[in-house]
PDB file with one MODEL, atoms N, CA, C and O in Angstrom:
MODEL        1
ATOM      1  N   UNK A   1     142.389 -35.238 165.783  1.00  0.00           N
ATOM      2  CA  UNK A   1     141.872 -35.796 164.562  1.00  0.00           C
ATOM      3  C   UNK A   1     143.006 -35.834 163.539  1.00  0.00           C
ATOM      4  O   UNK A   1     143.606 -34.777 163.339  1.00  0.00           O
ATOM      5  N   UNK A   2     143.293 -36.698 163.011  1.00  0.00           N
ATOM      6  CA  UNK A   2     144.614 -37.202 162.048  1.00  0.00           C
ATOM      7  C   UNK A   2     143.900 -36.541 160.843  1.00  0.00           C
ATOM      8  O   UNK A   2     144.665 -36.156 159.958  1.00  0.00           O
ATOM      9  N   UNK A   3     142.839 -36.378 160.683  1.00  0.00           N
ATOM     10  CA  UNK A   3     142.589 -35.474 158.982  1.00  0.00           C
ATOM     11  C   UNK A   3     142.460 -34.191 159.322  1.00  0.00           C
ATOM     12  O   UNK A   3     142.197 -33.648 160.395  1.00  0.00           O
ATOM     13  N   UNK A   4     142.794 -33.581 157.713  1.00  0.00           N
ATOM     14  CA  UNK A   4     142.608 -31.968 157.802  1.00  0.00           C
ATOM     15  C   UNK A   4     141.348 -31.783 157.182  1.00  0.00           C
ATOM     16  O   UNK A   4     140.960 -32.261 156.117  1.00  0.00           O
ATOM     17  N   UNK A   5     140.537 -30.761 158.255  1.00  0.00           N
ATOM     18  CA  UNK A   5     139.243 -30.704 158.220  1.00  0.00           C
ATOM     19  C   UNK A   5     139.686 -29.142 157.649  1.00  0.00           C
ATOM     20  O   UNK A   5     140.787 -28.616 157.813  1.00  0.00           O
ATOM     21  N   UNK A   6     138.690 -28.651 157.045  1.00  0.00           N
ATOM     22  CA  UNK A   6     138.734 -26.662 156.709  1.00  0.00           C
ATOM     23  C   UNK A   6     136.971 -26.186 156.628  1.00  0.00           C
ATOM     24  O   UNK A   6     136.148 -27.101 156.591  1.00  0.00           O
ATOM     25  N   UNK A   7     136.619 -25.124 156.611  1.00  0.00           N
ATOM     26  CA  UNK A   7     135.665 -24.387 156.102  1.00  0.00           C
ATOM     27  C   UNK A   7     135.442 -23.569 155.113  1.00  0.00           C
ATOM     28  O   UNK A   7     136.124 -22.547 155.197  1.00  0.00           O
ATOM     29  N   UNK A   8     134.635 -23.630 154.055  1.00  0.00           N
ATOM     30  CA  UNK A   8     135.013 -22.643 152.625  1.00  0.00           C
ATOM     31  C   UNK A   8     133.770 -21.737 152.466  1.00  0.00           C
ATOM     32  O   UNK A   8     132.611 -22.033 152.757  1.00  0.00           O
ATOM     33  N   UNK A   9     134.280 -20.458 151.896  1.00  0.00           N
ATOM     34  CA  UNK A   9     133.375 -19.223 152.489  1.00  0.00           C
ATOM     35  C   UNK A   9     132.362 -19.393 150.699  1.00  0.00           C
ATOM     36  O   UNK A   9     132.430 -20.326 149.899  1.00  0.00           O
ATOM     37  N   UNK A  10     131.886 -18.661 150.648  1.00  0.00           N
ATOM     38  CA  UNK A  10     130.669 -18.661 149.418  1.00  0.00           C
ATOM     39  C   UNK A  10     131.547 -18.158 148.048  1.00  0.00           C
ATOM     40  O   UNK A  10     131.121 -18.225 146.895  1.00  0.00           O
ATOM     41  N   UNK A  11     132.454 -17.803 148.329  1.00  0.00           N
ATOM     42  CA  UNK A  11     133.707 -17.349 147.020  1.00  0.00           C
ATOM     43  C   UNK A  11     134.362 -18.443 146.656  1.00  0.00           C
ATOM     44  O   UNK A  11     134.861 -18.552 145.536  1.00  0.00           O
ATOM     45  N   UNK A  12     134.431 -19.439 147.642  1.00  0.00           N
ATOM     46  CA  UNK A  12     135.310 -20.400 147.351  1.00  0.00           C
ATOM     47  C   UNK A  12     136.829 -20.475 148.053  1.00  0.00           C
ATOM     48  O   UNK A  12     137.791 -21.119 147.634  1.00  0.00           O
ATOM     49  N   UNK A  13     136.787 -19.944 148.799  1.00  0.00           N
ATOM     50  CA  UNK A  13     138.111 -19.368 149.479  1.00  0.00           C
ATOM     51  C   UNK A  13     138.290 -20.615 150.691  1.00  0.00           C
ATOM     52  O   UNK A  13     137.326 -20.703 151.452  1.00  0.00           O
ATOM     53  N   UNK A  14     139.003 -21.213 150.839  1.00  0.00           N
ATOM     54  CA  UNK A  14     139.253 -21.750 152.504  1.00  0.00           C
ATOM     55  C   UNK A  14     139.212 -21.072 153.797  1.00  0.00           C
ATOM     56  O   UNK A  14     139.782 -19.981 153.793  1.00  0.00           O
ATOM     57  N   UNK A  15     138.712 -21.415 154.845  1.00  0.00           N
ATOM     58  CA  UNK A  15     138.847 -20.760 155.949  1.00  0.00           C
ATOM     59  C   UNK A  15     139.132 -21.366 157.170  1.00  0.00           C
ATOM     60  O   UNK A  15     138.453 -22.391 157.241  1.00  0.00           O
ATOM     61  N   UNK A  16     139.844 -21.208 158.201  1.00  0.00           N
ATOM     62  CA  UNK A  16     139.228 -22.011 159.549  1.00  0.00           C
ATOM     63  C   UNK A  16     139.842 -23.668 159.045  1.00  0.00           C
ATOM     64  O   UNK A  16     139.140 -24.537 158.528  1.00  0.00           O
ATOM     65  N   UNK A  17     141.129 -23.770 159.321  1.00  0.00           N
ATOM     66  CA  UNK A  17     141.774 -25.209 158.801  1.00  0.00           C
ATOM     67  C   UNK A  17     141.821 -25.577 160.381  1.00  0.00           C
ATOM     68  O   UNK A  17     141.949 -24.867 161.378  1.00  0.00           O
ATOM     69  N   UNK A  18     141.644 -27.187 160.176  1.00  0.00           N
ATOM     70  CA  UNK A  18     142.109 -27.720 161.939  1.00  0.00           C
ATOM     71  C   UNK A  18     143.926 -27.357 162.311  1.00  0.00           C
ATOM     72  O   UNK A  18     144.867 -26.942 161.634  1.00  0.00           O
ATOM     73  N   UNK A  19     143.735 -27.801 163.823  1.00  0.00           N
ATOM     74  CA  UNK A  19     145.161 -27.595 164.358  1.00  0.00           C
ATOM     75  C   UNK A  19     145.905 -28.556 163.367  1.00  0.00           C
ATOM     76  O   UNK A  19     146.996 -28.196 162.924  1.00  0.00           O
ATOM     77  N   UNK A  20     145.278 -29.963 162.935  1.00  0.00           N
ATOM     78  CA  UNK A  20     146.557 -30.539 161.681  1.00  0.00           C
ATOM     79  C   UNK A  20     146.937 -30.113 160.634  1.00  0.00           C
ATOM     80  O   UNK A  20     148.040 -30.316 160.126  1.00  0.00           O
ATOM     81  N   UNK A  21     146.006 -29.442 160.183  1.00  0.00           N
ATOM     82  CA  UNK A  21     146.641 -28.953 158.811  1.00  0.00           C
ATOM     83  C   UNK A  21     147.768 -28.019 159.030  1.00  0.00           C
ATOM     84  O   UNK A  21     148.567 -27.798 158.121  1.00  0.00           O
ATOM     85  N   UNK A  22     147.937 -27.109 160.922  1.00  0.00           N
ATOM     86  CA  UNK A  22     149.048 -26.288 160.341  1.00  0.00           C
ATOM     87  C   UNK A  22     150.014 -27.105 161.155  1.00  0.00           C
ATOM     88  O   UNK A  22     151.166 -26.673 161.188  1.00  0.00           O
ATOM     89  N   UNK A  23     149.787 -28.049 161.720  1.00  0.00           N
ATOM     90  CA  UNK A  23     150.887 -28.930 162.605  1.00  0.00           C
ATOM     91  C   UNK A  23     151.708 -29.905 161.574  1.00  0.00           C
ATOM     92  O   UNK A  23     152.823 -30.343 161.859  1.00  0.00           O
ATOM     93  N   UNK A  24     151.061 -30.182 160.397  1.00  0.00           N
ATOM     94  CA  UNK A  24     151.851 -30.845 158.950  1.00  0.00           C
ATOM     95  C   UNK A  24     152.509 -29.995 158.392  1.00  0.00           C
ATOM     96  O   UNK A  24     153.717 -30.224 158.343  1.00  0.00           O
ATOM     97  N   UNK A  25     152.006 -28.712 157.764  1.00  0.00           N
ATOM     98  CA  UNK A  25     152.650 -27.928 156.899  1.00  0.00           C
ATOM     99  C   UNK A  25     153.387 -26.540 157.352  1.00  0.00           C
ATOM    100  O   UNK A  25     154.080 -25.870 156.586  1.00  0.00           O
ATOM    101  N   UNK A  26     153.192 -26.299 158.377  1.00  0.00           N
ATOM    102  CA  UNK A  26     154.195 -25.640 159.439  1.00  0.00           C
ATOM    103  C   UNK A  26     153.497 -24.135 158.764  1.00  0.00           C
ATOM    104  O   UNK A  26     154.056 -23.062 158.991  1.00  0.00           O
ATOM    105  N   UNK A  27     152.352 -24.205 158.006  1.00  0.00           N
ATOM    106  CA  UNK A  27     151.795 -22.388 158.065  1.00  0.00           C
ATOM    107  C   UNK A  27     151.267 -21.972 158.882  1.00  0.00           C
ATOM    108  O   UNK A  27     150.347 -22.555 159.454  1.00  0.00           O
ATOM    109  N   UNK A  28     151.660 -20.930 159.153  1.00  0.00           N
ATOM    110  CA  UNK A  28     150.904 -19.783 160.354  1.00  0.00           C
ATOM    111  C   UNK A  28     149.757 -19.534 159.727  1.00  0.00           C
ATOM    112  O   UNK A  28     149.569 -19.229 158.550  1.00  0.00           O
ATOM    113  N   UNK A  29     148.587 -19.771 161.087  1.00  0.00           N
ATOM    114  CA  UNK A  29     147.124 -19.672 160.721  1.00  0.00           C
ATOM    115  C   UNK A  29     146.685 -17.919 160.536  1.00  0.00           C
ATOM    116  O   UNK A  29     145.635 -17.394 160.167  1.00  0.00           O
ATOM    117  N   UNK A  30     147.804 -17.426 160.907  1.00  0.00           N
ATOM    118  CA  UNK A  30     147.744 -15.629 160.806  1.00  0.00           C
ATOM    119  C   UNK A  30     148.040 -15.112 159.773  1.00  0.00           C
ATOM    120  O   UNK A  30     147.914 -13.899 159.606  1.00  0.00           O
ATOM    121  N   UNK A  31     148.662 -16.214 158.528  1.00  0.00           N
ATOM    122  CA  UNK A  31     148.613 -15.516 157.351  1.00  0.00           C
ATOM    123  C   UNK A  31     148.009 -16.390 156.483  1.00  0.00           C
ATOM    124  O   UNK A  31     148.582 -16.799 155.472  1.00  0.00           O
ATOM    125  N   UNK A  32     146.591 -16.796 156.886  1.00  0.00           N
ATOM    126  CA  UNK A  32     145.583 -17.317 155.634  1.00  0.00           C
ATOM    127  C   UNK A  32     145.353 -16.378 155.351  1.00  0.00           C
ATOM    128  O   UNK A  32     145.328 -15.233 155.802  1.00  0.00           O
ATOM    129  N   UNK A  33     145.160 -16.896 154.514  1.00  0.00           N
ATOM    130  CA  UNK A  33     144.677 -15.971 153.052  1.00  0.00           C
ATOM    131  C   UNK A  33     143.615 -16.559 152.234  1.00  0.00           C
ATOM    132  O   UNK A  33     143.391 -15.949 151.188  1.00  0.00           O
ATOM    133  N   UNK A  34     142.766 -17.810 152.509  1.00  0.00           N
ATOM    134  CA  UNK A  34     141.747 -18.509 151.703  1.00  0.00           C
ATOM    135  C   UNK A  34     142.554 -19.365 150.396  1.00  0.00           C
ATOM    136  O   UNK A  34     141.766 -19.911 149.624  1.00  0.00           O
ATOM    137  N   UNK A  35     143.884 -19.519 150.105  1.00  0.00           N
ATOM    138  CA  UNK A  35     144.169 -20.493 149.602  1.00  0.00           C
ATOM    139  C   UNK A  35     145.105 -21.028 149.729  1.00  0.00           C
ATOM    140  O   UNK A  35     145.617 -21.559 148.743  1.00  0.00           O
ATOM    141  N   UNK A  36     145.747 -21.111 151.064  1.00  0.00           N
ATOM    142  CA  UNK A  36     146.781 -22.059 151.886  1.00  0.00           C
ATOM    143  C   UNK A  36     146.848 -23.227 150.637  1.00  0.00           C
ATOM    144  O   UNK A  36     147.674 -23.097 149.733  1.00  0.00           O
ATOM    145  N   UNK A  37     145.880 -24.398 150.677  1.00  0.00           N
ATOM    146  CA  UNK A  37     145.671 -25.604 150.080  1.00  0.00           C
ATOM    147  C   UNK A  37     146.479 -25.295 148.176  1.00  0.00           C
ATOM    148  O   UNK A  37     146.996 -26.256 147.608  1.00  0.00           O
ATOM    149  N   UNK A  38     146.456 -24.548 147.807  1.00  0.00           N
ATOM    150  CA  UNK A  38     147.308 -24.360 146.291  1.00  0.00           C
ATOM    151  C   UNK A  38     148.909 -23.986 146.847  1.00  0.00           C
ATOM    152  O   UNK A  38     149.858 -24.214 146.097  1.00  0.00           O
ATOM    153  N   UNK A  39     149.166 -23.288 148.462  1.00  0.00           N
ATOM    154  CA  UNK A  39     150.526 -23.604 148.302  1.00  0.00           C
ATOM    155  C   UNK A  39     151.339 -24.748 148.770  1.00  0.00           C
ATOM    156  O   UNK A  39     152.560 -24.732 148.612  1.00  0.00           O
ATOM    157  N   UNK A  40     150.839 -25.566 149.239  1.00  0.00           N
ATOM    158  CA  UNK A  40     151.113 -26.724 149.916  1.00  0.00           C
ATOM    159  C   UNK A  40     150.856 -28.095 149.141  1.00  0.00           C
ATOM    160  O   UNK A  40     151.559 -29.093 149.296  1.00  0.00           O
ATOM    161  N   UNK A  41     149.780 -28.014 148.306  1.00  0.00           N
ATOM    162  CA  UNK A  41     149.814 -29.146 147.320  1.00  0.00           C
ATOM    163  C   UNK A  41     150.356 -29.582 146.008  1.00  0.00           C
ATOM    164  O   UNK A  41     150.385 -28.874 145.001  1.00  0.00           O
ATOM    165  N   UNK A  42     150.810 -30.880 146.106  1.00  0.00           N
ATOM    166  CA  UNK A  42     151.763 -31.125 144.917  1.00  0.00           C
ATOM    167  C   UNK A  42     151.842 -30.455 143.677  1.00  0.00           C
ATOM    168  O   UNK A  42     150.780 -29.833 143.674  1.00  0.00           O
ATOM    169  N   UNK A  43     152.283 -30.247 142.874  1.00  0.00           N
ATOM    170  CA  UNK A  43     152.194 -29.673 141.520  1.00  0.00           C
ATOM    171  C   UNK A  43     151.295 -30.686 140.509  1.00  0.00           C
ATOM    172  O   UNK A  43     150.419 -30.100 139.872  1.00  0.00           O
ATOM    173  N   UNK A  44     151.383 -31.737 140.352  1.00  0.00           N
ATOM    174  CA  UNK A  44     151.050 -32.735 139.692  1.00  0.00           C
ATOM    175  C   UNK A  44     149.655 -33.346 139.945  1.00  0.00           C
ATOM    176  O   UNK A  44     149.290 -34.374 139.375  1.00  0.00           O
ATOM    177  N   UNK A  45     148.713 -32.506 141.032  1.00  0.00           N
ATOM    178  CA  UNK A  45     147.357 -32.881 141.425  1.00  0.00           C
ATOM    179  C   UNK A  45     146.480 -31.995 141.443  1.00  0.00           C
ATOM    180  O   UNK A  45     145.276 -32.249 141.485  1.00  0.00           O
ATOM    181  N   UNK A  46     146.957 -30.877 141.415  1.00  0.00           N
ATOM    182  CA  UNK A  46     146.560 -29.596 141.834  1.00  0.00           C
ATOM    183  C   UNK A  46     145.223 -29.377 140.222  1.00  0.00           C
ATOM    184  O   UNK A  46     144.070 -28.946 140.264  1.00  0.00           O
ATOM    185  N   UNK A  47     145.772 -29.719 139.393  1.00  0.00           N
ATOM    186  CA  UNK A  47     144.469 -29.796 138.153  1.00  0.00           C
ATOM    187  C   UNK A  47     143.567 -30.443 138.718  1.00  0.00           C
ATOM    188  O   UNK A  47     142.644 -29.856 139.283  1.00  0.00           O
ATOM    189  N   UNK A  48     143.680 -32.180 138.664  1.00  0.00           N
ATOM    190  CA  UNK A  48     142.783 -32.979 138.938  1.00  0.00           C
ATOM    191  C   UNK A  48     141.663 -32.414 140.643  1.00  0.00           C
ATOM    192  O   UNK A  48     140.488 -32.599 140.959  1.00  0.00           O
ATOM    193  N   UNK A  49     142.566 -31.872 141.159  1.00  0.00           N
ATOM    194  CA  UNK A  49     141.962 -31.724 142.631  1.00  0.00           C
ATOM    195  C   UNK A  49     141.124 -30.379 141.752  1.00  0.00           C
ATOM    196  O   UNK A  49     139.962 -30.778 141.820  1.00  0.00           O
ATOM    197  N   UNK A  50     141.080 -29.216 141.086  1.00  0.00           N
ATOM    198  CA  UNK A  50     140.558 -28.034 140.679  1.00  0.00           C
ATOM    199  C   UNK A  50     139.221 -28.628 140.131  1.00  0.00           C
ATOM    200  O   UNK A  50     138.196 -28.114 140.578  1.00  0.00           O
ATOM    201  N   UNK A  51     139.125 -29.376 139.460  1.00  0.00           N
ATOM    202  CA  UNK A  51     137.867 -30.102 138.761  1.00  0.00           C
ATOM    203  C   UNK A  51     137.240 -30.640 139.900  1.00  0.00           C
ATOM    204  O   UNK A  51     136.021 -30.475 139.858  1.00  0.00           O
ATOM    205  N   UNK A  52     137.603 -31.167 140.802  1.00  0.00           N
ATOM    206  CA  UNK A  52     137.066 -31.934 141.986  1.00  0.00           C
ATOM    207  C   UNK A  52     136.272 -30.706 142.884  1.00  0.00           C
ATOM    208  O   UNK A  52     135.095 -30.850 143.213  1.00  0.00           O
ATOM    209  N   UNK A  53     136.906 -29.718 143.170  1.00  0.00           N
ATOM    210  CA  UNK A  53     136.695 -28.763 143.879  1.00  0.00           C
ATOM    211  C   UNK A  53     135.659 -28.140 143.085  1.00  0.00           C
ATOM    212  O   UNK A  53     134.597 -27.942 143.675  1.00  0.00           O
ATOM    213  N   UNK A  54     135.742 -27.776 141.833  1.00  0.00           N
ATOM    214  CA  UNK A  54     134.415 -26.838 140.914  1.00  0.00           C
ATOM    215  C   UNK A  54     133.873 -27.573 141.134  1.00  0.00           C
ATOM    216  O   UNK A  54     132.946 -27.042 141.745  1.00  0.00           O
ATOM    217  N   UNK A  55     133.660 -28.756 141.103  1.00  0.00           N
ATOM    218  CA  UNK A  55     132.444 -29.696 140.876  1.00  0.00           C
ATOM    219  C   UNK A  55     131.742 -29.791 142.046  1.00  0.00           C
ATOM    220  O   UNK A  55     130.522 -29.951 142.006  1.00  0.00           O
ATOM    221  N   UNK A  56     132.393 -29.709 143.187  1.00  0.00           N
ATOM    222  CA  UNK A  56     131.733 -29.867 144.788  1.00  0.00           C
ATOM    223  C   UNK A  56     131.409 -28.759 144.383  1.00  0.00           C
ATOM    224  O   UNK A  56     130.355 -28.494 143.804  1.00  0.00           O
ATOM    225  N   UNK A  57     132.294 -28.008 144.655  1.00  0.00           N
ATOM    226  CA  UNK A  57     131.650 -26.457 145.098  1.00  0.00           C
ATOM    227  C   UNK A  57     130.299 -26.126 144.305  1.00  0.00           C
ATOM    228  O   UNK A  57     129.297 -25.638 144.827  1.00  0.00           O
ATOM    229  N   UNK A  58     130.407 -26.394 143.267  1.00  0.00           N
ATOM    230  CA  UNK A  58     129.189 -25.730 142.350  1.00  0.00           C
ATOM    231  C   UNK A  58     127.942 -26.527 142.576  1.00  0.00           C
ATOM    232  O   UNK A  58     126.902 -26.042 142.131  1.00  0.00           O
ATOM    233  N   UNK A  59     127.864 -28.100 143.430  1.00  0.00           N
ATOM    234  CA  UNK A  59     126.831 -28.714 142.863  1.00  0.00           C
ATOM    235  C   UNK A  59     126.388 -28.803 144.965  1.00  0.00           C
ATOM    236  O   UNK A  59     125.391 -29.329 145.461  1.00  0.00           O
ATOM    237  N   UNK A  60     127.682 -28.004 145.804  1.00  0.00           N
ATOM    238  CA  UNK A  60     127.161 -28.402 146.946  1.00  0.00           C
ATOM    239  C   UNK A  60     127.320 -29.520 147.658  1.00  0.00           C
ATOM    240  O   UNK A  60     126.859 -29.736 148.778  1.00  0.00           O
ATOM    241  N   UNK A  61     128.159 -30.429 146.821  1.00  0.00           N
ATOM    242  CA  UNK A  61     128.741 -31.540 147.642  1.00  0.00           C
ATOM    243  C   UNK A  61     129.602 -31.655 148.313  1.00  0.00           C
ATOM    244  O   UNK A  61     130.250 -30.622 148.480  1.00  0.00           O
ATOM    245  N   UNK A  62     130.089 -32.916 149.053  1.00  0.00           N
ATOM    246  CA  UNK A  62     131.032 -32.729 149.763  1.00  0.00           C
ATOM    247  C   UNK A  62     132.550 -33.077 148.876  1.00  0.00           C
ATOM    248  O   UNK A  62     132.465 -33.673 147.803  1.00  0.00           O
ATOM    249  N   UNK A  63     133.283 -32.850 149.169  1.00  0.00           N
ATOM    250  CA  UNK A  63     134.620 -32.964 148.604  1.00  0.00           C
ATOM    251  C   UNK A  63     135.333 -33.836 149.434  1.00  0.00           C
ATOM    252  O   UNK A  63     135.657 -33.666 150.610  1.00  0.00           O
ATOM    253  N   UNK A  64     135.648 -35.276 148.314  1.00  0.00           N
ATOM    254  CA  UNK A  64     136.201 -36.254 149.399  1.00  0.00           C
ATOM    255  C   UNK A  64     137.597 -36.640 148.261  1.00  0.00           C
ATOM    256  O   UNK A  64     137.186 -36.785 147.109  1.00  0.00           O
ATOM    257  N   UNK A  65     138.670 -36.766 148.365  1.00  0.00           N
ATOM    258  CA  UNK A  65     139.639 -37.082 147.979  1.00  0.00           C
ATOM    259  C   UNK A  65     140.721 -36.956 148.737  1.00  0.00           C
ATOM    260  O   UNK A  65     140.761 -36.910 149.967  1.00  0.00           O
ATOM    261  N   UNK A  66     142.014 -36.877 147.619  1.00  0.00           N
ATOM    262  CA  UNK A  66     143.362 -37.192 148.650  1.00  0.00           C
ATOM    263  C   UNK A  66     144.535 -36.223 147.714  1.00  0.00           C
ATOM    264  O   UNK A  66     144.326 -36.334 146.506  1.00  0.00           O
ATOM    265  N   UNK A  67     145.493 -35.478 148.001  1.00  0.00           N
ATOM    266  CA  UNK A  67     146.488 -34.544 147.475  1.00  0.00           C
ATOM    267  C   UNK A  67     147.283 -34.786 148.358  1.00  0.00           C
ATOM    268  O   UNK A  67     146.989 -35.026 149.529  1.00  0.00           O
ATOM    269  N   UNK A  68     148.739 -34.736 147.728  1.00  0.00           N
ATOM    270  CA  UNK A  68     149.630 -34.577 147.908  1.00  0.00           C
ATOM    271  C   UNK A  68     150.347 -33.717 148.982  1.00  0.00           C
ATOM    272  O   UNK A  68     151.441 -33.483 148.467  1.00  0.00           O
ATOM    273  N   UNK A  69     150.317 -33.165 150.111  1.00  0.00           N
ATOM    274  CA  UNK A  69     150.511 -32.396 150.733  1.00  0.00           C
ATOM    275  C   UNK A  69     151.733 -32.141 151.530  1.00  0.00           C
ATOM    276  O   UNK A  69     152.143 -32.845 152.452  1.00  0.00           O
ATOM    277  N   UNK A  70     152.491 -30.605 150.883  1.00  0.00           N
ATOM    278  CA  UNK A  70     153.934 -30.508 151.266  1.00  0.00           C
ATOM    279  C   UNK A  70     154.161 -30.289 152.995  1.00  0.00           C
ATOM    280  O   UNK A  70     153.889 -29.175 153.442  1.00  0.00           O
ATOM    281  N   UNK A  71     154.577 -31.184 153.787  1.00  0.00           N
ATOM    282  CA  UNK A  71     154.464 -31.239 155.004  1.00  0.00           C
ATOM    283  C   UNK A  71     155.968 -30.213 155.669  1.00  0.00           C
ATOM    284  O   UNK A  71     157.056 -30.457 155.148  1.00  0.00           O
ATOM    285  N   UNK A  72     155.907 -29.241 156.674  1.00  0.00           N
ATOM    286  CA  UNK A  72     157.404 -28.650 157.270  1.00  0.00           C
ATOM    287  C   UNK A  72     158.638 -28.911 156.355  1.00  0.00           C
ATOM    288  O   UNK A  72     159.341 -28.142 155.701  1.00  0.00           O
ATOM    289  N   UNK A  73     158.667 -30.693 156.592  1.00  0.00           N
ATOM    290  CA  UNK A  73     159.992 -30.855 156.112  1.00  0.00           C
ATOM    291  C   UNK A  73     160.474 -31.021 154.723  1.00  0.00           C
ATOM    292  O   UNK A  73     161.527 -31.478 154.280  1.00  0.00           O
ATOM    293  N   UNK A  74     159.165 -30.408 154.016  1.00  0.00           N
ATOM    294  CA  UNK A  74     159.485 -30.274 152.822  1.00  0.00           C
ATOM    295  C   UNK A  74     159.167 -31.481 151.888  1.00  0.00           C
ATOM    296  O   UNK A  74     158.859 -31.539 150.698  1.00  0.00           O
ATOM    297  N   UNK A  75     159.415 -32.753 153.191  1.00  0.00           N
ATOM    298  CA  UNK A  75     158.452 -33.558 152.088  1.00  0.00           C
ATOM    299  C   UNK A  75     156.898 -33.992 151.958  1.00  0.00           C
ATOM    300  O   UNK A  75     156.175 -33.791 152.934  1.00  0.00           O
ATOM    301  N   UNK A  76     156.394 -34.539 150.872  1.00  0.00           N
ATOM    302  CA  UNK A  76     154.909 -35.042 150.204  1.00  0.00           C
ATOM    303  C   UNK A  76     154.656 -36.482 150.970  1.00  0.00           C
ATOM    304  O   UNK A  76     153.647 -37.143 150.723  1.00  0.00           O
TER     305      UNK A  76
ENDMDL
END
């Protein structure tokens, strides 16, 4: 599957990312920590995506958008 799929626990934390998300950004799935996605995404989206995210999260929707995402080689 070419998208990165994840699971988010009742805190809000990420969990459980597909094999792409760590085959793009080259993190080891042994040191999640529930917010992989704030170190890997651009600086410059990371607000707009936070409002997106309270707003799913709080109302139960799904979260559909697009970020910037720092891939291995360092680039977006």
């Amino acid at each position: 599957m070419p998208n990165i799929v994840f699971l988010v626990v009742d805190s809000g934390a990420t969990w459980q990312f597909n094999r792409r998300f760590y085959e793009l950004t080259g993190l080891n799935p042994a040191e999640e920590d529930g917010f992989f996605p704030r170190v890997v995404t651009h600086e410059d989206d990371i607000a707009t995506h936070d409002v997106q995210w309270v707003n799913a999260f709080q109302n139960h929707l799904p979260l559909i958008g697009e970020v910037r995402v720092r891939a291995d080689d360092g680039e977006y």
